[in-house]
N, C-alpha and C positions, 0 to 999 in steps of 0.2 A: 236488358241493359246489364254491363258485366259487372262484376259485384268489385266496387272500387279499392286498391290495396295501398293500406297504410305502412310507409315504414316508421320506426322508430329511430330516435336520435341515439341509437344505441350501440356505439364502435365495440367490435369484434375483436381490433386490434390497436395494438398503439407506436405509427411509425416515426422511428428515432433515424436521425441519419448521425453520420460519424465518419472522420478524416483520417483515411492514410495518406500523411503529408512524407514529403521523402525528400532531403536536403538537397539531393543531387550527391552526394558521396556516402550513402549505402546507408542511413543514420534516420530513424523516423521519430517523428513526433508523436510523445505521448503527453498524458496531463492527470496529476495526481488529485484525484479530488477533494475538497476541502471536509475536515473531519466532522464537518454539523448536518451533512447530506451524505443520501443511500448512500451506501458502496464508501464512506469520505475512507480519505487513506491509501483508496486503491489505486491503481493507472488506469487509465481507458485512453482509449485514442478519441479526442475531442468530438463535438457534437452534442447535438439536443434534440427537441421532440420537435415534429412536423406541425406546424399549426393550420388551421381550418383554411383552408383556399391557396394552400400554399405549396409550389412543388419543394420533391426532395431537396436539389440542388439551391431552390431561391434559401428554401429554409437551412440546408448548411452553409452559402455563402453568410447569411442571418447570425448563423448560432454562432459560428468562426470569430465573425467581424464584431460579437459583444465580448466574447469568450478570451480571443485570443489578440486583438486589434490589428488583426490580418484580411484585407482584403483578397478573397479569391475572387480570379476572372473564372467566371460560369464556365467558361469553353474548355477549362482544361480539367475538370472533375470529370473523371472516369469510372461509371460502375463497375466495383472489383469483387463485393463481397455481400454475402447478407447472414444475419444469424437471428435466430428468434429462440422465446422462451417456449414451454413447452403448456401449449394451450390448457390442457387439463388441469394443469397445476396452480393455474391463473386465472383471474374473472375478464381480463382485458389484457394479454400478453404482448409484450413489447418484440418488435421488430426492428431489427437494426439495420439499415441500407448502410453499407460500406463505399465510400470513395474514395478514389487513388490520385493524388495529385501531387506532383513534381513542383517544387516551388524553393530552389535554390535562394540563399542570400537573404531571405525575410527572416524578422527579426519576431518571434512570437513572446508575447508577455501575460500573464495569466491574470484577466481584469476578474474576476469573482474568486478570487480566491484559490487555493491550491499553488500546485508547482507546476514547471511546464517542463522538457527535457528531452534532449536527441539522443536515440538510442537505437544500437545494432539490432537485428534481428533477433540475436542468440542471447542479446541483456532483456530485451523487451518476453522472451522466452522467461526470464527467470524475473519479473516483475511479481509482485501481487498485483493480477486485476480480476473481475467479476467475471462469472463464468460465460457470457456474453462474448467480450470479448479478448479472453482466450478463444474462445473460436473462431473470432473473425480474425485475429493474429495466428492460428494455423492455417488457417485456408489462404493469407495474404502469400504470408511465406512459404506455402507449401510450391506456390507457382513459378517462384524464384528461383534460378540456377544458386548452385553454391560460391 
């Protein structure tokens, strides 16, 4: 009989998803975190952590609609980006799924705290954010015509 294999409850990694939301007139959403959490102070393009049984997308429409009191329709999240930390450096490193979503005329307001704010490419460039994502903000706009 073959010798039966136990896994452990033990994640490897920890996946965060996160919104490049885009006005419709060249302008994205970012959100300033509030100063009593990691990173507060800093910008990051909105999102949170994936919870157990949960896809990417169920869980950023989730994280969005506490966050921001914006409903996204599932169908128009577009995987754009991903960036992670650097395993070695970490006991469980976070991984960021990046998506792209076009979402003119909604009105986002920052329900936990922080600031919220539309910003070009080239401001969102000269932002404080986490080195996360700064990289998921080069690789967005790297794809981008000038």
């Amino acid at each position: 009989m073959p010798e039966e294999i136990v896994l452990e409850n033990n994640p490897t990694w920890m996946p965060v998803v996160a919104l490049a939301l885009e006005d419709g007139e060249g302008r994205w959403l970012m959100h300033k975190r509030p100063k009593h959490k990691h990173h507060g102070g800093l910008w990051e393009f909105p999102g949170g952590k994936v919870e157990l049984n949960e896809t990417p997308t169920n869980a950023l429409v989730r994280e969005i609609e506490e966050e921001l009191a914006v409903v996204l329709p599932p169908d128009t999240l577009v995987p754009e980006a991903f960036a992670q930390q650097e395993p070695a450096k970490h006991e469980c490193p976070i991984v960021i799924l990046l998506y792209n979503c076009r979402l003119p005329g909604c009105d986002p307001r920052s329900m936990e705290g922080g600031e919220v704010g539309w910003f070009t490419p080239k401001e969102i460039d000269a932002l404080d954010k986490p080195p996360l994502d700064q990289d998921l903000a080069r690789s967005l706009f790297a794809k981008m015509p000038d």
